[in-house]
Backbone as a chain_set.jsonl record, in Angstrom:
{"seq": "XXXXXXXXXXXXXXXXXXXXXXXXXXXXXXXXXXXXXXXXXXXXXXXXXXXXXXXXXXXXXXXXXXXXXXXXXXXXXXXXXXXXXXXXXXXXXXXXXXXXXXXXXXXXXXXXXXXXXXXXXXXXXXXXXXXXXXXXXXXXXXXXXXXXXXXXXXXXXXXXXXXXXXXXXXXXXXXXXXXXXXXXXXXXXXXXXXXXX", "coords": {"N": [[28.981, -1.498, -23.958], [29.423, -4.281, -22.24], [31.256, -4.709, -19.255], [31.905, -7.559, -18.313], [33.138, -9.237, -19.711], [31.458, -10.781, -21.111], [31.497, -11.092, -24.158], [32.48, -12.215, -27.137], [32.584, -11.387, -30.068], [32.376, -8.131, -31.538], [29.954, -6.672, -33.932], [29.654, -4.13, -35.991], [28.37, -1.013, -37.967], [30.088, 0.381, -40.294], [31.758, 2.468, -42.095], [33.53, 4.516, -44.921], [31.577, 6.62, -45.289], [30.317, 7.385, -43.12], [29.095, 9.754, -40.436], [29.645, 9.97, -38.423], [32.449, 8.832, -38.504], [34.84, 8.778, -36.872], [34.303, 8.542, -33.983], [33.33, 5.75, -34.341], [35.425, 4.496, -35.164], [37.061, 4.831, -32.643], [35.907, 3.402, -31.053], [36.112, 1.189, -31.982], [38.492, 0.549, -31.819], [38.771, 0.389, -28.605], [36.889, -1.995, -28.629], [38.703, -3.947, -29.661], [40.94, -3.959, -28.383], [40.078, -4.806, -25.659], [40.207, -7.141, -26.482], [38.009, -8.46, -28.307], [36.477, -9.999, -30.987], [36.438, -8.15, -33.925], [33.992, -7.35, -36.315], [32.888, -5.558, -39.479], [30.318, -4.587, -40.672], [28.408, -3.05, -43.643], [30.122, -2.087, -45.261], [30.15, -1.186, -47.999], [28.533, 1.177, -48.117], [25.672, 2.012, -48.918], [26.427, 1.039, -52.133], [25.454, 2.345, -53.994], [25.614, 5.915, -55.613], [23.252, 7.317, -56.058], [19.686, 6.601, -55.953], [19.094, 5.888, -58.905], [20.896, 4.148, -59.789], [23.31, 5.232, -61.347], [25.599, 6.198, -60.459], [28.35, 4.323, -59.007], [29.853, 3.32, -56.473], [32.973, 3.571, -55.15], [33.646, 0.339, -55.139], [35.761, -0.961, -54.125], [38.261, 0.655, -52.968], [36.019, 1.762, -51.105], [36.105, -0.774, -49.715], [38.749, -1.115, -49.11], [39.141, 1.283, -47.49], [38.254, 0.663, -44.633], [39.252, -1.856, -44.206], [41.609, -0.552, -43.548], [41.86, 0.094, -40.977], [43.416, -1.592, -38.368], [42.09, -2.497, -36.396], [39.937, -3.66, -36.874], [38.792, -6.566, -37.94], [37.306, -8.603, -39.658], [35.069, -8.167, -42.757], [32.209, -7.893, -43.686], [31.289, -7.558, -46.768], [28.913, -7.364, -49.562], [28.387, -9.489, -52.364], [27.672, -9.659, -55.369], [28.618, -11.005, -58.234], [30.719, -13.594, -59.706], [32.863, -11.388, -60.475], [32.44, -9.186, -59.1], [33.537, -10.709, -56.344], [36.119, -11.708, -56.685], [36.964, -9.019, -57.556], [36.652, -7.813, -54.934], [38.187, -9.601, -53.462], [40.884, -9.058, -54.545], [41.678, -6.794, -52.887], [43.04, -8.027, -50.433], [45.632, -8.124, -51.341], [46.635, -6.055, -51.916], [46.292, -3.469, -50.333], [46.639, -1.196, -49.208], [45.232, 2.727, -49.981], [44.922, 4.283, -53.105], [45.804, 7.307, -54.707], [43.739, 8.075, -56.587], [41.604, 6.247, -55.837], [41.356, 7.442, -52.829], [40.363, 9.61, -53.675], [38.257, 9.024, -55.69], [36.543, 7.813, -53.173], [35.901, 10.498, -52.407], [34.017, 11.877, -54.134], [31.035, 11.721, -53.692], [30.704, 13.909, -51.34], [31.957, 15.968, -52.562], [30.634, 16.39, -55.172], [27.805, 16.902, -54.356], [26.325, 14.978, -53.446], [24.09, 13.255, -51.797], [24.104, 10.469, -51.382], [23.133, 6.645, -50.013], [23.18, 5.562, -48.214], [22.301, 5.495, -44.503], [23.033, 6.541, -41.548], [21.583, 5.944, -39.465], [21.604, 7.409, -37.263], [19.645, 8.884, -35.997], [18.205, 11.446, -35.262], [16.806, 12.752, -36.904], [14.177, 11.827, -35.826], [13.033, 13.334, -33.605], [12.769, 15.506, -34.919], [10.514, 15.44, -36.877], [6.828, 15.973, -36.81], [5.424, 14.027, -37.186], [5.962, 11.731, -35.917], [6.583, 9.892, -37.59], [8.911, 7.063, -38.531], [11.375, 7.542, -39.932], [14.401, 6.4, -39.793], [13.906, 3.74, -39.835], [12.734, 3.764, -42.666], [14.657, 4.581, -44.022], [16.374, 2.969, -43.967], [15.301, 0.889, -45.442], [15.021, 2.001, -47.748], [17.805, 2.063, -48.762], [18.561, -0.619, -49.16], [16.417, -1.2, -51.173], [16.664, 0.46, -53.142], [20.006, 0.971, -53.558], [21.072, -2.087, -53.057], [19.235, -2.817, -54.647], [17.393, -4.701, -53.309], [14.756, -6.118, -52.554], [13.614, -7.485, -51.809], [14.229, -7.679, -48.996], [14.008, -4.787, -48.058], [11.304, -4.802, -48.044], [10.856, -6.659, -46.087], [11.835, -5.346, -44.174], [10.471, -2.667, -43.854], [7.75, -4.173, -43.233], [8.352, -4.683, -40.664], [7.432, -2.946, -39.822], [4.684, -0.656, -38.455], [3.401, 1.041, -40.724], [1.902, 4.357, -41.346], [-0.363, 4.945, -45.08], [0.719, 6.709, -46.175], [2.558, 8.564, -44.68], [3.142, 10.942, -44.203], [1.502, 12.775, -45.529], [-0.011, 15.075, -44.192], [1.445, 17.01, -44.2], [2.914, 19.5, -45.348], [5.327, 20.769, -46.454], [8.387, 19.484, -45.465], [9.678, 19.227, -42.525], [12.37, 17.919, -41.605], [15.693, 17.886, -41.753], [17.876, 16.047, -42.417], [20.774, 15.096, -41.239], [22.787, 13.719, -43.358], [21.967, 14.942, -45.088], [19.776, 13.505, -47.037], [16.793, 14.146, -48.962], [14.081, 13.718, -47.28], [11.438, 13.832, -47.148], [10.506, 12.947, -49.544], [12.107, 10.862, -50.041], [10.796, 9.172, -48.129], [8.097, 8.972, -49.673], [8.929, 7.413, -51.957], [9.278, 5.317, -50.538], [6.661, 4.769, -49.847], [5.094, 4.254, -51.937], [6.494, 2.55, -53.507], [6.536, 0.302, -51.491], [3.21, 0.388, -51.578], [3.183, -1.674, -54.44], [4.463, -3.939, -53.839]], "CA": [[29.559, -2.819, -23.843], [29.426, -4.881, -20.526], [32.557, -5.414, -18.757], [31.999, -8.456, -17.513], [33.054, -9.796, -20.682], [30.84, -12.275, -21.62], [31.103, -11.038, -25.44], [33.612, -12.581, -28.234], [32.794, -10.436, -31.373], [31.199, -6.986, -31.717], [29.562, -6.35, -35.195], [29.211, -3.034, -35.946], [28.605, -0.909, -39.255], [31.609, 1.223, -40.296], [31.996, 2.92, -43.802], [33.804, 6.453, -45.274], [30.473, 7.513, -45.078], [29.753, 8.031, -41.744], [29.74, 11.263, -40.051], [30.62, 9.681, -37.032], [33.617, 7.472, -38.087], [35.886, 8.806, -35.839], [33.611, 8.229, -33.161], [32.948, 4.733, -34.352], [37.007, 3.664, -34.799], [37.493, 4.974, -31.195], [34.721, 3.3, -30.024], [36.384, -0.073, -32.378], [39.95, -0.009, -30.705], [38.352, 0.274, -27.515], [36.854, -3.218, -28.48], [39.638, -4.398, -30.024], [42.312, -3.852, -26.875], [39.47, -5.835, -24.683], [40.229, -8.691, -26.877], [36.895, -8.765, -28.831], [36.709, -9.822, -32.535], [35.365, -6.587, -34.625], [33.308, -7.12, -37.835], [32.308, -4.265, -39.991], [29.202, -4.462, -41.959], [27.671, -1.516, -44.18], [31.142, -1.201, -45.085], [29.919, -0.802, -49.433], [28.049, 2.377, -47.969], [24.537, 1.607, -49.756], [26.834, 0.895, -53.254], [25.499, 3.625, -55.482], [25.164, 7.407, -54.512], [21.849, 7.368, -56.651], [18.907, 5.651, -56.336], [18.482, 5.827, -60.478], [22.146, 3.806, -60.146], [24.172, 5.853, -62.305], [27.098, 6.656, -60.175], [28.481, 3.614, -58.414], [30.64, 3.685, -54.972], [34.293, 2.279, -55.945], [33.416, -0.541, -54.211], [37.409, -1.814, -53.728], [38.218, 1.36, -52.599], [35.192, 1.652, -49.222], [36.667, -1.776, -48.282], [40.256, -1.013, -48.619], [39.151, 2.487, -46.17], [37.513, -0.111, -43.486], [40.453, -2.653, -43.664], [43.248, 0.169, -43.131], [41.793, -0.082, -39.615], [44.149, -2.519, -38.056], [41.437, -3.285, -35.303], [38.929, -4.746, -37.861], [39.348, -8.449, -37.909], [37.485, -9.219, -40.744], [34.134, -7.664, -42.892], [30.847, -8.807, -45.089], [30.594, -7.266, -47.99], [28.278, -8.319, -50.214], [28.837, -9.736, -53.711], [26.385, -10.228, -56.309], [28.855, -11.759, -59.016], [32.041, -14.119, -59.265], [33.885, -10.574, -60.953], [32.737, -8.715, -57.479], [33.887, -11.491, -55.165], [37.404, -11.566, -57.426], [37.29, -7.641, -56.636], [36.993, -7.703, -53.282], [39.33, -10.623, -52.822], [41.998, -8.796, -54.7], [42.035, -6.092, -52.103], [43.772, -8.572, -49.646], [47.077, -8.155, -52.007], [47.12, -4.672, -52.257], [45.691, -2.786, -49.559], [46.658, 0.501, -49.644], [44.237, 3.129, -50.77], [45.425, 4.374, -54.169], [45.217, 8.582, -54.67], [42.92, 8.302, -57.067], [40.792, 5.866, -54.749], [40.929, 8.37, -52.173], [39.87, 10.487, -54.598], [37.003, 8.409, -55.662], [35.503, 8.199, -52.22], [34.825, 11.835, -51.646], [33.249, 12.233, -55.248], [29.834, 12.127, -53.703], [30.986, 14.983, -50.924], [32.372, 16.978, -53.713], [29.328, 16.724, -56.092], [27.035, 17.533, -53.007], [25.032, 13.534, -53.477], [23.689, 12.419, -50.269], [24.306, 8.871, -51.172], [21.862, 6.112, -50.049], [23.575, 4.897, -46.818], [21.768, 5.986, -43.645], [23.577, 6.595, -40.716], [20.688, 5.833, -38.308], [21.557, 8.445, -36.274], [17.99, 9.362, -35.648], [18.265, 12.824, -35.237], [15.673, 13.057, -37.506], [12.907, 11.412, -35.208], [12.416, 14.702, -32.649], [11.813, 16.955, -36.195], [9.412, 14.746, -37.499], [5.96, 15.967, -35.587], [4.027, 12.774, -37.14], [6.333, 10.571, -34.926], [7.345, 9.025, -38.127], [9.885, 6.204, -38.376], [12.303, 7.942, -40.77], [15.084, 5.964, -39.821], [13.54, 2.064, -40.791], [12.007, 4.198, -43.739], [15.731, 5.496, -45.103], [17.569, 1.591, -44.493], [14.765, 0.107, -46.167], [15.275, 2.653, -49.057], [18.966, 2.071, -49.158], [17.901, -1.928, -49.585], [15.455, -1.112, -52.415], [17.832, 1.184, -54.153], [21.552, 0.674, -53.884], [21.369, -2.91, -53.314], [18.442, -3.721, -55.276], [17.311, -6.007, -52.488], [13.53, -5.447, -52.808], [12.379, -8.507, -50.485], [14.944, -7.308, -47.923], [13.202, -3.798, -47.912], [10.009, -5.427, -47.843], [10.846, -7.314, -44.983], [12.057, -4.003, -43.194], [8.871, -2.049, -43.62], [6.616, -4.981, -42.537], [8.747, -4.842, -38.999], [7.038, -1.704, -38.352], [3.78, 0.054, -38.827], [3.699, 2.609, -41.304], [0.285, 4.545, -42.795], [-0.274, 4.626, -46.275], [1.136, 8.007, -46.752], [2.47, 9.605, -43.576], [3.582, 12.445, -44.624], [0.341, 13.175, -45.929], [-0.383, 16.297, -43.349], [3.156, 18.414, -43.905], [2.864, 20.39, -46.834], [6.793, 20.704, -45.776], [9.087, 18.628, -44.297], [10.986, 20.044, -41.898], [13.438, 17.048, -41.149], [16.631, 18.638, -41.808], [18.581, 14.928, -42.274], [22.343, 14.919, -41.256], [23.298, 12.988, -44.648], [21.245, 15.685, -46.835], [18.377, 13.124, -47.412], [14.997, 14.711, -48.527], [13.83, 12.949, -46.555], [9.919, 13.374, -47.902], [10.949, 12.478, -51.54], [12.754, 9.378, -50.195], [9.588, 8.122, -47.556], [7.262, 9.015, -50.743], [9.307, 6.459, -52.61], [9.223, 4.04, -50.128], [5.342, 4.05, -49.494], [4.67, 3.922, -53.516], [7.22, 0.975, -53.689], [5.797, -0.663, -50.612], [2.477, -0.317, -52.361], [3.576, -2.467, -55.247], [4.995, -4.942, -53.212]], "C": [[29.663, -3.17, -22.359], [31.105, -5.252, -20.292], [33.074, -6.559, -18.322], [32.534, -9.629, -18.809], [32.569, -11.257, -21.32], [30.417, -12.175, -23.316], [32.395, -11.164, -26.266], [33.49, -11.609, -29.416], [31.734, -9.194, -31.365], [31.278, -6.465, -33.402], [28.85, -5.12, -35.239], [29.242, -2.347, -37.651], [29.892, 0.214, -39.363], [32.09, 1.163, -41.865], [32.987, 4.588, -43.584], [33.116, 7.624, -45.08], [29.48, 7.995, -43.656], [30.459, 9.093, -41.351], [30.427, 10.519, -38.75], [31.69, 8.817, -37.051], [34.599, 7.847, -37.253], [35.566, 8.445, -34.132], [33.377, 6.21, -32.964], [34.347, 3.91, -34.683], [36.928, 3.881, -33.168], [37.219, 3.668, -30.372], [35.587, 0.952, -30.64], [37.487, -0.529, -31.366], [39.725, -0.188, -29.388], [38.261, -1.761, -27.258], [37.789, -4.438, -28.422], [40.825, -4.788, -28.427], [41.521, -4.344, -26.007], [39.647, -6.861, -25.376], [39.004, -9.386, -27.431], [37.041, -8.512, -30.537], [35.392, -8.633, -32.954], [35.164, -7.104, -35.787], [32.244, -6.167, -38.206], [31.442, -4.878, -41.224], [28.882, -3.136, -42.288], [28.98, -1.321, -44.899], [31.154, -0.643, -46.793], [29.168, 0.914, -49.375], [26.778, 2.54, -48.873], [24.927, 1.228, -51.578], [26.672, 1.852, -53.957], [25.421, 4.811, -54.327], [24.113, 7.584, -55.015], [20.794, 6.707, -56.666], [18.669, 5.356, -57.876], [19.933, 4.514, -60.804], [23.099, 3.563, -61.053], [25.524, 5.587, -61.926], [27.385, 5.323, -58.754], [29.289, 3.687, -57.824], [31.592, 2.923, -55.083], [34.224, 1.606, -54.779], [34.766, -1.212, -53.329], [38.089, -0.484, -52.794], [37.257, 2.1, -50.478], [35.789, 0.623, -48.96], [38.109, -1.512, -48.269], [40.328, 0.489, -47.592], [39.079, 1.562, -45.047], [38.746, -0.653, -43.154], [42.008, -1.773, -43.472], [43.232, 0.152, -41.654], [42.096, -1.262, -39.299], [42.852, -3.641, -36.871], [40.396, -3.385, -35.668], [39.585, -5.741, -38.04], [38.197, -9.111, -39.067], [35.857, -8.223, -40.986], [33.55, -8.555, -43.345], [30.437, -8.195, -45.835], [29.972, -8.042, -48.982], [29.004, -8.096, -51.886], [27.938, -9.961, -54.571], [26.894, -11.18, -57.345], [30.139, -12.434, -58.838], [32.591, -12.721, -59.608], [33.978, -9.462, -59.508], [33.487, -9.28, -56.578], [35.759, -11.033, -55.658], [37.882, -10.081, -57.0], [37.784, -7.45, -55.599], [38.107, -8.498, -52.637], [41.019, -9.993, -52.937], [42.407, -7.391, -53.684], [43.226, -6.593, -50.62], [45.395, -8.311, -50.316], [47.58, -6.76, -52.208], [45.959, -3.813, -51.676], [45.93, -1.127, -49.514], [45.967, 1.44, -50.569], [45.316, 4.271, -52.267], [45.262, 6.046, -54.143], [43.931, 8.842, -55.459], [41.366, 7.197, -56.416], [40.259, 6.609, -53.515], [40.384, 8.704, -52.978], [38.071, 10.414, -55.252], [36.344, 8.176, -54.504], [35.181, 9.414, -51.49], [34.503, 12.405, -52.932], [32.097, 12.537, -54.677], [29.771, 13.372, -52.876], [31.467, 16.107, -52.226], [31.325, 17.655, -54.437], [27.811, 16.995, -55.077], [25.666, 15.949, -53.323], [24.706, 13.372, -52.005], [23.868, 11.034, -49.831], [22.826, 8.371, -50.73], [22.012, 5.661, -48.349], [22.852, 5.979, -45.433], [22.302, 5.527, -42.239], [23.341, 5.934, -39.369], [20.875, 6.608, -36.904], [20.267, 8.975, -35.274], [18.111, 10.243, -35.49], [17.053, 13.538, -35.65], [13.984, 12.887, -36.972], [12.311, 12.684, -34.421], [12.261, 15.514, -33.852], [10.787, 16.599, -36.705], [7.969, 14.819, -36.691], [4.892, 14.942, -36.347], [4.434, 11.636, -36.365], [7.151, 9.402, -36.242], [8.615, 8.244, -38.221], [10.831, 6.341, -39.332], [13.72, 7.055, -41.071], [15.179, 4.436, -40.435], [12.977, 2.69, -42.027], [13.888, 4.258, -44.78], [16.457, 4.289, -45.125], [16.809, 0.867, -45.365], [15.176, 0.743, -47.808], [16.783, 2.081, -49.211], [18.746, -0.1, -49.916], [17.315, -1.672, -51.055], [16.118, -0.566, -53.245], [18.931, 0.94, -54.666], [21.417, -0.829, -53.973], [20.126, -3.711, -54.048], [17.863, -4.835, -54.558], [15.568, -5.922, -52.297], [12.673, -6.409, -51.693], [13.009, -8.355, -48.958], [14.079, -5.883, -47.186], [11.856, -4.348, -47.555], [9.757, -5.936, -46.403], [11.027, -6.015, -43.877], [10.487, -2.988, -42.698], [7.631, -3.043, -42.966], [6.971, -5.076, -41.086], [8.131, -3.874, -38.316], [5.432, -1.469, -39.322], [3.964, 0.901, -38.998], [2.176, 2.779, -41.719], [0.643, 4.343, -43.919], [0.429, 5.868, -46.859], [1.431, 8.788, -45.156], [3.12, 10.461, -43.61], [2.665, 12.967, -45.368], [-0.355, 14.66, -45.142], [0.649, 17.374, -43.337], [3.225, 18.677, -45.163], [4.713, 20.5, -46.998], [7.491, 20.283, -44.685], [9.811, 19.312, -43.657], [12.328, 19.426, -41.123], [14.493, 17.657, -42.221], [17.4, 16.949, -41.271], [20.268, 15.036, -42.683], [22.928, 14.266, -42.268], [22.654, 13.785, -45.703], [20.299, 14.504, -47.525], [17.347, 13.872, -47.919], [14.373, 13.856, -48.323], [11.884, 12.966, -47.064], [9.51, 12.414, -48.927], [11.07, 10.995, -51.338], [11.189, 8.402, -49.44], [8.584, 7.785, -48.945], [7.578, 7.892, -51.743], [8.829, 5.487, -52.233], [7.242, 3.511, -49.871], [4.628, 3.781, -51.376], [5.608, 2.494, -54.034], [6.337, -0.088, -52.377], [4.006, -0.888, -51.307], [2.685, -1.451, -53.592], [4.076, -3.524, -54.942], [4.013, -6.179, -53.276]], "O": [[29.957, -2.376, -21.465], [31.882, -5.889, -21.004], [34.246, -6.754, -17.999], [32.239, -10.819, -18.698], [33.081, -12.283, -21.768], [29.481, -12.794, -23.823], [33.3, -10.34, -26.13], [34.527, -10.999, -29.673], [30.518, -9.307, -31.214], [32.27, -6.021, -33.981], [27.746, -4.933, -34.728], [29.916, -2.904, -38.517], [30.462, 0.715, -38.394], [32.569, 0.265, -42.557], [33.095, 5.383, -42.651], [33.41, 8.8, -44.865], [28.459, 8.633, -43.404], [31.618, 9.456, -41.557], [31.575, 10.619, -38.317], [32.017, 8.13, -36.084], [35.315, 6.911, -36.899], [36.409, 8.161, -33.281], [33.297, 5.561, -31.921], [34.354, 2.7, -34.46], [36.697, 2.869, -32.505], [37.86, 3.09, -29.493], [35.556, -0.078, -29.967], [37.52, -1.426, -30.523], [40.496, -0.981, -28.846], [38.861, -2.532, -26.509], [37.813, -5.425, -27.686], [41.194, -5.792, -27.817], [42.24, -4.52, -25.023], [39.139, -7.835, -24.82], [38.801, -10.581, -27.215], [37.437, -7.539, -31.179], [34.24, -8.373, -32.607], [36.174, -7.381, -36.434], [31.168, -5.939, -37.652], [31.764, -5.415, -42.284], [28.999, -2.193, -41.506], [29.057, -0.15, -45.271], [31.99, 0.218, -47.067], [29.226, 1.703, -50.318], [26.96, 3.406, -49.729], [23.972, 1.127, -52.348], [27.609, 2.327, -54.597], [25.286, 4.854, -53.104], [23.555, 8.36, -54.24], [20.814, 5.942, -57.631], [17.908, 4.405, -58.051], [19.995, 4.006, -61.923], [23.61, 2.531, -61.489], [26.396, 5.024, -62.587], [26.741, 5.379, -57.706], [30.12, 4.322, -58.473], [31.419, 1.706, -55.137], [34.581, 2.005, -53.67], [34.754, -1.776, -52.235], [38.468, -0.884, -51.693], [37.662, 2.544, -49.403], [36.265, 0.69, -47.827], [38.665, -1.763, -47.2], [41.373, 0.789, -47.015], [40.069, 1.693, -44.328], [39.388, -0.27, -42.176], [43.138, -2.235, -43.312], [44.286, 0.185, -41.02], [41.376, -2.172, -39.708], [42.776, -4.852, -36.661], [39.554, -3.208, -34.788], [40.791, -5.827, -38.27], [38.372, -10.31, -39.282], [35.349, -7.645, -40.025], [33.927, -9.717, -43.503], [29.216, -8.046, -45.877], [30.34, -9.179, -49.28], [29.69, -7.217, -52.408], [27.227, -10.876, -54.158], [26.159, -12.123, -57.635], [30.817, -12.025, -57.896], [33.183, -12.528, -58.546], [35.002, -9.03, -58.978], [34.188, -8.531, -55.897], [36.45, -10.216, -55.049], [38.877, -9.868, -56.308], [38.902, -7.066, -55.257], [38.761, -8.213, -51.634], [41.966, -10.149, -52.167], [43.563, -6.987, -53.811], [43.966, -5.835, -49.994], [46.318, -8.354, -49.501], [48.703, -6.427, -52.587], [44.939, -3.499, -52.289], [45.227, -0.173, -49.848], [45.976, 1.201, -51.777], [46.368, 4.85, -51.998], [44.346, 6.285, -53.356], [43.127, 9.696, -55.085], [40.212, 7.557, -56.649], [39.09, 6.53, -53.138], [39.516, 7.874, -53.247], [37.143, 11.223, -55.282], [35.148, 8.355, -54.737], [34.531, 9.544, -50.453], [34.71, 13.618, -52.948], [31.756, 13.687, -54.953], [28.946, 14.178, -53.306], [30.81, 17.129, -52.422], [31.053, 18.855, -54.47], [26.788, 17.345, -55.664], [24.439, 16.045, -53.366], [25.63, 13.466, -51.197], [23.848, 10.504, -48.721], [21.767, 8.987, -50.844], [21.109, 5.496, -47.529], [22.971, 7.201, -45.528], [22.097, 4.396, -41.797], [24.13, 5.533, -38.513], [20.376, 6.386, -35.8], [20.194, 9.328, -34.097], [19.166, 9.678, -35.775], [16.452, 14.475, -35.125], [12.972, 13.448, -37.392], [11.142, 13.008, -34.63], [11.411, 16.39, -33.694], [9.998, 17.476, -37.057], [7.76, 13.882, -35.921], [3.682, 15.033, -36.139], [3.673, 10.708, -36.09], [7.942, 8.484, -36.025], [9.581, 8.944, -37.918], [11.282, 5.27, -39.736], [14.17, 6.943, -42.212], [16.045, 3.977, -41.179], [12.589, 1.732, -42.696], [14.065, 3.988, -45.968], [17.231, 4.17, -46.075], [17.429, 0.144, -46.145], [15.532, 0.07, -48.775], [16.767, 1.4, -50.236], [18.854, -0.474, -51.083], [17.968, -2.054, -52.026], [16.221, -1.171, -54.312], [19.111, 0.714, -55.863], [21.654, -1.161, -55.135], [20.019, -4.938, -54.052], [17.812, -5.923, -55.13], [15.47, -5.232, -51.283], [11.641, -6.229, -51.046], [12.458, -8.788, -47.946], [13.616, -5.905, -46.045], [11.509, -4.108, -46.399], [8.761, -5.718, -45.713], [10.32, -5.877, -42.879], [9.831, -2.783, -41.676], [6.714, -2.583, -42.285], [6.13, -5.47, -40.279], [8.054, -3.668, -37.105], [5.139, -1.922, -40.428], [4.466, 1.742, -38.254], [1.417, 1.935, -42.195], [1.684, 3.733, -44.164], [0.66, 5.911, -48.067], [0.576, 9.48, -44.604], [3.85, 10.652, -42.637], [3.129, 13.873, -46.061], [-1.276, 15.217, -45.742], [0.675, 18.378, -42.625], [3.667, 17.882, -45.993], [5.109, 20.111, -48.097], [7.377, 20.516, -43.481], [10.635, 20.052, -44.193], [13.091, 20.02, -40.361], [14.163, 17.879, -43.386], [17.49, 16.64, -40.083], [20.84, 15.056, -43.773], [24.111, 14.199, -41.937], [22.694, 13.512, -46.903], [20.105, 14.686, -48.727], [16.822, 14.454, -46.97], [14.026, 13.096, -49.227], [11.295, 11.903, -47.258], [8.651, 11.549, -49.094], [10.522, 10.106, -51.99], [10.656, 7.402, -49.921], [8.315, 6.629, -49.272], [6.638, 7.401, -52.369], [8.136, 4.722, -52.905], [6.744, 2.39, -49.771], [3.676, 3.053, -51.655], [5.254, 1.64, -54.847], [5.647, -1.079, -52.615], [3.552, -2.013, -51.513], [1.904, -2.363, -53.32], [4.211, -4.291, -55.895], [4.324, -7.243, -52.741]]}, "num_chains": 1, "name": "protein.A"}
């Protein structure tokens, strides 16, 4: 962030599911106590923990984690129906996370899911010796998957150049992805969905 403050709001993502949220509150109040409005996107955490979307992410629950942080000033979760919006709205009246809400957001830690949400950490780019773009590969998946957003994904993968298969030369992946991705499985998705596109 520049000091010179020539910036009113910093939009950043900020879920349960980041490894780095303690890193990424710090980094909020920081903003916050300069007098800069904070909005948290990502904050549904890709919605399901499955791409098959079985097991769905108590959605009232990730935003009532986000908004316990005092120095969030407002989010964007998305809604698909009036009974979501009604959801989410009723979190303004009763904020406090519930035990069994806790409870429900470390189901997918518990049951060892990886979820869909991608950190973008990149970490994964120096293991990858095809240079691949793992990271626009795993938000586009979370698009195509959790939120069913299929022209959103679409749009993601066309920002970059991908082959038709690049992971076509690694008999084994050896990206070792900080969220427990398999990370082969998931690109393999995305270039057999991007064909079909």
């Amino acid at each position: 962030m520049k000091k010179n403050k020539t910036y009113d709001v910093v939009s950043t993502a900020y879920n349960f599911r980041q490894k780095h949220r303690e890193q990424v509150k710090e980094a909020i109040s920081y903003a916050a106590d300069a007098g800069l409005g904070v909005v948290a996107f990502k904050t549904q955490a890709g919605v399901y923990w499955d791409k098959e979307r079985k097991h769905l992410i108590n959605m009232k629950a990730a935003l009532k984690w986000v908004l316990q942080d005092t120095n969030v000033h407002t989010t964007v979760p998305a809604f698909n129906t009036y009974e979501e919006l009604k959801e989410g709205l009723s979190v303004m009246t009763n904020l406090p996370l519930t035990p069994r809400e806790e409870a429900d957001l470390k189901i997918g830690e518990n049951r060892g899911w990886a979820g869909l949400y991608c950190q973008q950490c990149a970490r994964c780019l120096d293991q990858c010796p095809n240079g691949v773009d793992i990271p626009t590969l795993m938000r586009s998946y979370m698009y195509a998957f959790g939120y069913q957003d299929r022209m959103r994904a679409k749009e993601i993968l066309e920002s970059r150049e991908f082959e038709s298969f690049p992971c076509r030369y690694c008999k084994k992946c050896t990206v070792s992805c900080s969220q427990g991705f398999d990370v082969k499985s998931r690109v393999l998705d995305m270039m057999n969905l991007r064909n079909g596109f």
